[in-house]
C-alpha positions in Angstrom: 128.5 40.8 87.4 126.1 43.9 87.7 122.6 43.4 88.4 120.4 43.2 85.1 118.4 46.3 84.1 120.8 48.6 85.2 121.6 51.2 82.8 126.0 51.1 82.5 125.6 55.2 82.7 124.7 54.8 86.8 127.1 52.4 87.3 130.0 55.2 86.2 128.6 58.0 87.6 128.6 55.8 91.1 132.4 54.4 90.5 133.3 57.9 89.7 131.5 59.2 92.9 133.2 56.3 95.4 136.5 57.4 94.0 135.7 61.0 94.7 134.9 60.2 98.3 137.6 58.7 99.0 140.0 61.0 97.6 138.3 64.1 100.1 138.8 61.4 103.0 142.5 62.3 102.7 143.8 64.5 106.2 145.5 67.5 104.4 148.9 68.9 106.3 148.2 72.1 108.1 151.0 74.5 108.2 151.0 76.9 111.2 152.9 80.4 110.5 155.1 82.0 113.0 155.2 85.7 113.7 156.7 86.5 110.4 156.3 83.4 108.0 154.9 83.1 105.1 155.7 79.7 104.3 152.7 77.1 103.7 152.8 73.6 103.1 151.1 72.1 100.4 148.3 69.4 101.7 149.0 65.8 100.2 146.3 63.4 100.3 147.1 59.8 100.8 146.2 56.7 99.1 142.6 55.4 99.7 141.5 52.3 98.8 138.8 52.0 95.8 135.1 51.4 96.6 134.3 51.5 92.9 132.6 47.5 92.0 134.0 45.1 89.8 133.8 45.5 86.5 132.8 49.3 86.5 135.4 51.3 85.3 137.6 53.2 87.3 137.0 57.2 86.7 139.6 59.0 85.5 142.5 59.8 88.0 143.3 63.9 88.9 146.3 63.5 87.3 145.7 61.9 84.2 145.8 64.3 81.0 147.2 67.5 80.9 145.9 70.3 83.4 144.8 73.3 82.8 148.5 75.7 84.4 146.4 78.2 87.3 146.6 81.9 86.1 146.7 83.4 89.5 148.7 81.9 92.3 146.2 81.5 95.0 148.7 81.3 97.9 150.4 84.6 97.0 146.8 86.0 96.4 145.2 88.4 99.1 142.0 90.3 98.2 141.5 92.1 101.5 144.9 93.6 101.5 143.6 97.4 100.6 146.4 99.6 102.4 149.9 99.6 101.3 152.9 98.9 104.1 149.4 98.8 106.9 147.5 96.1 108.4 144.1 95.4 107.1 141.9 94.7 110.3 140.9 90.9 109.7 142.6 90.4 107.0 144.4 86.8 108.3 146.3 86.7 104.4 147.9 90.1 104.7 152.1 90.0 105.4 151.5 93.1 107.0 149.9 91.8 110.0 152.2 91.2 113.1 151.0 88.8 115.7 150.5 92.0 117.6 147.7 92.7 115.0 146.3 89.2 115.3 145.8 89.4 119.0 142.8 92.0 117.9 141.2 90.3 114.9 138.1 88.3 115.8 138.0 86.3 112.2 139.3 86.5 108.9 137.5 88.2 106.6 138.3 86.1 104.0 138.4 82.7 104.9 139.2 80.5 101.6 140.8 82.1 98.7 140.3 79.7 95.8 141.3 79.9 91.8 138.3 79.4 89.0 135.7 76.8 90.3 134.8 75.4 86.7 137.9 72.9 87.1 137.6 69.3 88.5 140.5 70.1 90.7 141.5 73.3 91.6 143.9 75.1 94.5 142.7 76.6 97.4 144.6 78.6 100.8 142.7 78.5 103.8 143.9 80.9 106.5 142.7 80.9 110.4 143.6 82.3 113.4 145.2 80.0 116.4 144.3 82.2 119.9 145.4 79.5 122.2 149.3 80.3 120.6 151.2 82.6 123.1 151.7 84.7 120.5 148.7 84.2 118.4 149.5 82.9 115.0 148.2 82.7 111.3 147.5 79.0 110.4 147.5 78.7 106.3 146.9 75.5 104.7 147.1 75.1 100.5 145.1 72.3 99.6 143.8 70.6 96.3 140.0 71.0 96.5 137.6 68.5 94.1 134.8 69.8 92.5 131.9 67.3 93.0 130.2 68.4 89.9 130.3 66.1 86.9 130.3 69.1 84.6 133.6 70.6 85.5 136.6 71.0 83.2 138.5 68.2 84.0 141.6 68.2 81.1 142.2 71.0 78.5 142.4 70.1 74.9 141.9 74.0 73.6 144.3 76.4 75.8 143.2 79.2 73.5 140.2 79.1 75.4 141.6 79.7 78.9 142.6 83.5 78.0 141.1 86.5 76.2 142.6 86.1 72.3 145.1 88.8 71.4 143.7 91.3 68.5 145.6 91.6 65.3 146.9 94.9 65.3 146.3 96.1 62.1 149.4 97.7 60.1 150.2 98.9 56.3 150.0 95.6 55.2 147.0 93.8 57.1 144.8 97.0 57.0 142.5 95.9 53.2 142.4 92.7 54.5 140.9 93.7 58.2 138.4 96.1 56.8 137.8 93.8 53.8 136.2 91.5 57.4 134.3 93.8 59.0 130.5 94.2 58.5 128.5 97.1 56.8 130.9 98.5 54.6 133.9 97.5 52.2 137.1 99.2 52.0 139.8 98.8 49.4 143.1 100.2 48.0 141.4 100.8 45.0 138.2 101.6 45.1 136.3 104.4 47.5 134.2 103.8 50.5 130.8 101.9 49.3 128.8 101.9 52.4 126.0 98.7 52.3 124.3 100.0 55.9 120.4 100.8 55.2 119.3 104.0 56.9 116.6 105.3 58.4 115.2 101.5 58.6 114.8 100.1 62.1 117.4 96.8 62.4 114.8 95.4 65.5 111.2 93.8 65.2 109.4 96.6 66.8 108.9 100.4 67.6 111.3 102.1 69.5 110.9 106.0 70.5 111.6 108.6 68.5 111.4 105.8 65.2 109.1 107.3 61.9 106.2 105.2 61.9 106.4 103.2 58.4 102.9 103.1 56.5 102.5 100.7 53.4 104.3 103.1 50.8 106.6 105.2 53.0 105.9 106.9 56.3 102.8 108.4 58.4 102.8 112.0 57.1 102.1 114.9 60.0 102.4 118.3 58.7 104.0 120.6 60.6 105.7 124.1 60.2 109.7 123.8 59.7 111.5 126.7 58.8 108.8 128.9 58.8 104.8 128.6 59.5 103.7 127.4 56.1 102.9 123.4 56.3 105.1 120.9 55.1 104.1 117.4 54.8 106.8 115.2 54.3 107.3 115.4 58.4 107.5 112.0 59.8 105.3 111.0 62.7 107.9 109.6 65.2 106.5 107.0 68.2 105.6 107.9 70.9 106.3 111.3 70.4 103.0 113.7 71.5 102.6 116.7 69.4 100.0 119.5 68.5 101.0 121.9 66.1 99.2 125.0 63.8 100.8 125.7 60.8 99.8 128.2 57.4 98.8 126.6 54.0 98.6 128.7 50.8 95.9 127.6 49.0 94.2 128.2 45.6 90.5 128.4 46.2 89.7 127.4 42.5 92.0 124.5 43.0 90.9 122.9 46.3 89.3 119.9 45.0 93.0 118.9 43.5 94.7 119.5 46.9 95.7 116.4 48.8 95.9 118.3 51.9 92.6 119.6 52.0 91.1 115.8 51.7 90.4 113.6 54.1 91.2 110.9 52.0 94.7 112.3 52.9 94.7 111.7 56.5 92.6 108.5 56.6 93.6 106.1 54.0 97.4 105.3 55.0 98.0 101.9 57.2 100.3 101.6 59.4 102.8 99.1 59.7 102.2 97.2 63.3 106.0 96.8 63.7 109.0 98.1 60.8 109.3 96.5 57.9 106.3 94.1 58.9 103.6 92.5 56.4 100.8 93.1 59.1 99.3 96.7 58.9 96.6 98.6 60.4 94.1 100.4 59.0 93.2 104.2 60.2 89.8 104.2 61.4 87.7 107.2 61.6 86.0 108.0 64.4 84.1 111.0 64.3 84.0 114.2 61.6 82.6 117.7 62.9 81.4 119.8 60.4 82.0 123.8 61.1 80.0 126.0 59.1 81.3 130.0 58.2 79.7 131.2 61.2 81.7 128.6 63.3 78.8 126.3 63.7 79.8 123.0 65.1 77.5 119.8 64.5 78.9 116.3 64.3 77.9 114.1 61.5 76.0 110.5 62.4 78.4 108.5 59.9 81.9 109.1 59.2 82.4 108.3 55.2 85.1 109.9 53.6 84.0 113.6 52.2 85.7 115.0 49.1 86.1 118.8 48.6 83.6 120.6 46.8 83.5 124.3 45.1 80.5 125.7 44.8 79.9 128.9 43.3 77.9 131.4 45.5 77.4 134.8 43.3 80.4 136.8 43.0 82.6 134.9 45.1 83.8 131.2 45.6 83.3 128.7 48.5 85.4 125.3 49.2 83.3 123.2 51.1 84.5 120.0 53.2 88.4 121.3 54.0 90.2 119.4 56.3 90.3 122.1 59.6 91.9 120.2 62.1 93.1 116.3 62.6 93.8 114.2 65.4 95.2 110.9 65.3 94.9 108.0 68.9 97.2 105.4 68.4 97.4 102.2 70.8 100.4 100.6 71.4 101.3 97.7 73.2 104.6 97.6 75.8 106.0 95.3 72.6 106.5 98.4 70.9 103.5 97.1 68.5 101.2 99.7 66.8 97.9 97.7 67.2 94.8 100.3 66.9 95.0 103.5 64.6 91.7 106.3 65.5 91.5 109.0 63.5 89.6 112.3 64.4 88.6 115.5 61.9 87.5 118.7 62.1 85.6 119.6 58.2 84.3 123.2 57.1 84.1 125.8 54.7 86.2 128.1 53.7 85.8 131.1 52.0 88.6 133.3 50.1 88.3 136.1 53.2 90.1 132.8 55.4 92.8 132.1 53.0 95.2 131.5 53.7 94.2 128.9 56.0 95.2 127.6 59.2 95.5 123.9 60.2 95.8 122.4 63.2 97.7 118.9 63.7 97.5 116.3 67.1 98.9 113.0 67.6 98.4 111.1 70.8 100.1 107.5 71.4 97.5 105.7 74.5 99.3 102.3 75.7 96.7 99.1 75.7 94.6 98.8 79.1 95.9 101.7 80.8 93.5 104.7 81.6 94.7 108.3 81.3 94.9 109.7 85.0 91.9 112.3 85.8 93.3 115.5 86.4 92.0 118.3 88.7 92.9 120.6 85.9 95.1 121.6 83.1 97.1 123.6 84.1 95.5 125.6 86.8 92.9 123.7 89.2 89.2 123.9 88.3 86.4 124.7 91.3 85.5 122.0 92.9 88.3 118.9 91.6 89.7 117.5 94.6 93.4 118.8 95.7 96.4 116.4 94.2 98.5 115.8 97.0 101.0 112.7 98.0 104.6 112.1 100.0 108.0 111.7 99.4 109.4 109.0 101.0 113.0 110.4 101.1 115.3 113.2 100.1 116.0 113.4 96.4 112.4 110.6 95.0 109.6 111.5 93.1 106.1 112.4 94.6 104.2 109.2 95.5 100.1 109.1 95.7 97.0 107.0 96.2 95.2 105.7 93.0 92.0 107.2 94.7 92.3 110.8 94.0 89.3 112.3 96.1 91.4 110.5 99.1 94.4 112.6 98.9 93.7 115.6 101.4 90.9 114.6 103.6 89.1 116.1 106.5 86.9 114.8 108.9 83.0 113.3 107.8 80.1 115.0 109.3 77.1 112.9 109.9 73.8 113.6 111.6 74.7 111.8 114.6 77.9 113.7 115.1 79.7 110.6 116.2 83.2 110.5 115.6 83.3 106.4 115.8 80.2 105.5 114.1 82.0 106.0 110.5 85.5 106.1 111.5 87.6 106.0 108.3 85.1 107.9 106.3 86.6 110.8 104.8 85.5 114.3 102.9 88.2 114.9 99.9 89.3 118.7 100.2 87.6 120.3 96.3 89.2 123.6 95.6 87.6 126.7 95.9 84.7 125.0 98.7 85.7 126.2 102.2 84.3 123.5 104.7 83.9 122.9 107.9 82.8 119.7 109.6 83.1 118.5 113.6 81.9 115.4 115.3 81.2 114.7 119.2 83.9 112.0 121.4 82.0 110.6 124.3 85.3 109.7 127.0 85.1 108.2 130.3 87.5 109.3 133.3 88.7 105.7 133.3 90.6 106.4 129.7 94.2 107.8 130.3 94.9 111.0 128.8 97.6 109.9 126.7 95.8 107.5 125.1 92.5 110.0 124.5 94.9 112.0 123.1 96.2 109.5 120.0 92.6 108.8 118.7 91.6 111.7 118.9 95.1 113.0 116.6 94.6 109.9 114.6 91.1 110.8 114.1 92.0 114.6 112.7 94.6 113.4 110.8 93.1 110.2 108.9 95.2 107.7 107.5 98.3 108.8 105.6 97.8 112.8 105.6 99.7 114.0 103.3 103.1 116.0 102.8 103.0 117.8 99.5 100.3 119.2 97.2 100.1 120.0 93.6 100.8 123.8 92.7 99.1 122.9 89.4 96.2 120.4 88.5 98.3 118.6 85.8 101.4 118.9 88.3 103.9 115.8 87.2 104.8 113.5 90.5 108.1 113.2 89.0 108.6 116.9 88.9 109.1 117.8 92.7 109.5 121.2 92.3 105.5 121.9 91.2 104.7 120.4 94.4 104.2 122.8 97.6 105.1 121.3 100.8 102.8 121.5 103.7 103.4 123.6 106.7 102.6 121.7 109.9 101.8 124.3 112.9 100.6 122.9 116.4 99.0 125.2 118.8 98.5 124.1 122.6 97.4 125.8 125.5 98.6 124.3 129.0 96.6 124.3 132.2 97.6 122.7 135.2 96.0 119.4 136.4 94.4 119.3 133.5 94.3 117.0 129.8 96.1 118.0 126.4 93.6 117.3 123.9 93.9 118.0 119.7 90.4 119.9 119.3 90.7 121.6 116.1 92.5 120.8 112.3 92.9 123.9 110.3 93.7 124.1 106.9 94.7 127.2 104.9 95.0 126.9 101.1 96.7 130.4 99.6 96.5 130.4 95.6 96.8 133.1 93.4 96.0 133.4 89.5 99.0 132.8 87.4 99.5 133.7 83.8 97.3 135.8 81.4 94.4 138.2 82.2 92.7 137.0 79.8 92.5 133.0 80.9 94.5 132.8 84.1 94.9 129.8 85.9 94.5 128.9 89.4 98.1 127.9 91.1 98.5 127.3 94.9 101.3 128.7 96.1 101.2 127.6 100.8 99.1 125.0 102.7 99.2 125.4 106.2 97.7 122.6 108.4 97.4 123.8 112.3 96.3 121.3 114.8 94.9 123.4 117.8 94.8 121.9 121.2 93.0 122.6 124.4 93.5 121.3 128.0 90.5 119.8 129.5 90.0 118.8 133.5 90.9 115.8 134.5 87.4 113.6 134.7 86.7 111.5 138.2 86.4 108.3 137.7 82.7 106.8 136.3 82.0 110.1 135.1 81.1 110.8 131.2 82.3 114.1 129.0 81.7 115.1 125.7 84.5 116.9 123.5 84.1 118.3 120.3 86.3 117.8 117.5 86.5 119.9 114.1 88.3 120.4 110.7 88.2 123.4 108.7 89.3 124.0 105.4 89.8 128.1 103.9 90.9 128.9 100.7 92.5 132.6 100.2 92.8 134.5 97.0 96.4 136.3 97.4 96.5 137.6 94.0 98.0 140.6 93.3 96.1 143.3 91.7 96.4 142.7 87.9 98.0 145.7 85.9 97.4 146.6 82.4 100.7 147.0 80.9 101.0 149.8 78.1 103.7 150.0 75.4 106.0 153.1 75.9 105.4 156.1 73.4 107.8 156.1 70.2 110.5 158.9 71.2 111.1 160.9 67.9 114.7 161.6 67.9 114.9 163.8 64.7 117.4 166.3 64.0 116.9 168.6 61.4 119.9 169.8 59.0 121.5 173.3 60.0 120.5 175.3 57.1 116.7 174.3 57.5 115.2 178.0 57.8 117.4 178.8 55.4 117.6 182.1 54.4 115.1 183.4 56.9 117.5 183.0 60.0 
């Protein structure tokens, strides 16, 4: 009788365990294989006396029920046999192998070859190696392996379920019927093709790139030029999807307080869907409005109400006051693909009729939540005195990796009133473009110091910690774009002495840029760095005795632009021919 307050479920779970134990206390058969057998013998486990208690029921036998039939033979199985008619080195299951082979394998590869481990019972070969055979032989054993797991498949009432399920191949008659089944559309003999799909709707629960963001009526409008350079405003804003674009918009001056476009009602007063097809929008809020005047006049207005378009009548001719100039919409978005904040910048003026028609300019910018934009040290060509980009690649083929701390990139040594090299080791000067510098410090060595070991700080000191290997052509240069990188040129200068101490004295740095694009705004790009490391030999110091050794980096930036040349078109050649009986009848 079982103890009281025993739940039955542990009771079965430990009959069913005792009966597993002593069913893996069985000794299998082992089978040893001769030069050329493949012959196994199949283990047989032997009867074992049940542990299980009375009165707890006896858990169910291996072979009661039907078993699931094995797919794939496990004993004729060999996954390392790769070469046809050849030997596979440690492969112990492959009937290529002589004893010959075996004498050279120092295990098998693959040990235990076993069928699908989901069942309570399963087969499984076993191959080793017997060295102590004159010849050396394969020893293969096929035994019945028992999953200890409770949750194992343990009889199959669904043998469907073992195998993939063979498709119905569809034929004259079966064809309605199949495509009658299949989702989005609906096919018949007959009727025609009625397609149900929605399109141009999103099927998931947020934004994904290049999707039109959905406002409460339709879509967020961003005029653009299409087919030619008039505006056109049914162009979709798609996420995520940065653009500034100008475009032309034939106006009627008398008309402009009608005009849509011209309002900033227009631009401000959709909201924005925070996901497709959601309930939950988000208003556009405007953050600042610039007024322009006729002489190009800028002054930013205090509050940021909505403006309507005025005409006013200014003796002979007409003036339109409060145009929409330029906008420029900041969306936030969330790594959800969640539109969550919707900012909203304009440009207002006057225009005149001597401006029609008028030009526009459009700008959408998509910022994702808590990140800051990365300062650049120009766009595109490097501004005097922003620090150099520069970083390394860690191998053949990556992107360009750098420091979060941009004026730590490209470093030179710190100069301090006390010229001491160690009093502020780690304290760096970021290399600005455009500023040659030049800055030194003072090592104070004893003779007791080896050489060798001088030599390291004083290196480590030149080069500071994790100099780089590429720098930035451009100030906006992408790390992802390897090719606007320039790689540095590392040049070390020595001169030798005998008896004497190979010390780094000197770091130079050469930055060669040139000016790249048009005469009228062009834009510094850097084009070779060079960094030399000049050493010296110094005597070799008795011992007890003191000396002094100075150490200096220099940075030089060289203009190797070449002369700019005004181009000129070419003169029109007038190829005219005049008819034959021109002077006609004087010659």
């Amino acid at each position: 009788m079982r103890p009281r307050g025993v739940p039955l479920l542990l009771v079965v779970l430990l009959g069913f365990w005792a009966s597993v134990s002593s069913q893996t206390e069985a000794t299998p058969a082992v089978a040893t294989e001769d030069l050329n057998s493949t012959e196994a013998a199949l283990v047989t486990f032997g009867p074992s006396q049940s542990t299980r208690p009375v009165g707890t029921p006896r858990a169910p036998g291996p072979t009661s029920g039907p078993r699931p039939t094995p797919v794939t033979d496990v004993a004729a199985l060999c996954v390392c046999d790769l070469s046809p008619a050849q030997c596979d080195v440690n492969c112990c299951c492959d009937p290529d192998c002589s004893s010959v082979d075996f004498s050279v394998f120092s295990a098998c590869s693959v040990p235990v070859v076993t069928g699908d481990n989901q069942f309570c019972s399963q087969k499984a070969a076993i191959y080793s190696l017997n060295f102590t055979a004159n010849p050396p032989q394969r020893v293969f054993k096929l035994v019945d392996q028992i999953n200890p797991s409770i949750f194992c498949i343990h009889t199959t009432n669904y043998k469907p379920a073992l195998s993939f399920i063979n498709p119905e191949v569809p034929d004259e008659n079966s064809f309605d019927t199949l495509m009658r089944t299949a989702d989005g559309f609906t096919l018949n003999a007959e009727s025609d093709i009625s397609f149900t799909t929605k399109l141009d709707v999103p099927s998931t629960a947020k934004y994904e790139y290049g999707v039109p963001l959905q406002t409460s009526d339709s879509f967020l409008r961003f005029p653009s030029s299409l087919t030619s350079s008039l505006c056109t405003d049914n162009n979709p804003a798609a996420f995520l999807v940065n653009q500034a674009v100008k475009c032309t918009r034939k106006i009627n001056l008398e008309q402009c307080e009608e005009t849509e476009a011209l309002s900033m009602a227009f631009y401000s007063s959709p909201e924005i869907r925070r996901v497709p097809d959601s309930r939950t929008k988000v208003p556009i809020t405007v953050q600042s409005v610039v007024i322009q005047s006729l002489n190009k006049t800028l002054t930013r207005r205090e509050d940021t109400d909505v403006l309507q378009p005025a005409l006013v009548n200014a003796g002979h001719f007409s003036l339109c006051m409060n145009v929409v100039l330029e906008v420029k919409y900041s969306l936030t978005y969330t790594d959800a693909g969640e539109v969550i904040k919707a900012d909203l910048s304009l440009l207002v003026g006057t225009v005149s009729s001597v401006m029609v028609p008028l030009q526009q300019k459009f700008e959408i910018l998509f910022l994702q939540e808590n990140t800051k934009p990365v300062p650049l040290s120009g766009n595109p060509g490097y501004v005097m005195g922003l620090p150099l980009a520069a970083g390394f690649q860690p191998h053949k083929g990556s992107g360009i990796i750098q420091i979060t701390n941009r004026y730590g990139q490209l470093t030179i040594l710190h100069s301090t009133t006390e010229q001491d090299c160690l009093a502020l080791e780690g304290v760096r000067t970021p290399v600005l473009f455009g500023y040659t510098m030049q800055s030194g410090c003072k090592l104070r060595l004893t003779g007791a110091l080896p050489c060798r070991l001088v030599a390291q700080k004083v290196e480590s000191l030149l080069w500071g910690q994790g100099f780089p290997d590429y720098v930035a052509s451009f100030g906006n240069s992408q790390t992802q774009d390897v090719l606007d990188w320039v790689p540095i040129h590392f040049i070390t200068q020595s001169f030798n002495r005998k008896d004497s101490c190979q010390l780094p004295g000197a770091l130079v740095i050469e930055v060669k840029w040139t000016k790249y694009g048009s005469l009228l705004n062009p834009q510094a790009k850097i084009v070779n760095v060079t960094a030399n490391l000049i050493s010296s030999s110094f005597p070799e110091a008795s011992s007890g005795n003191e000396r002094t050794i100075l150490i200096s980096t220099a940075v030089t930036f060289v203009d190797v632009s070449a002369p700019a040349e005004a181009g000129f078109r070419a003169p029109p050649a007038i190829n005219a021919r005049l008819p034959f009986n021109f002077f006609f009848p004087f010659v």
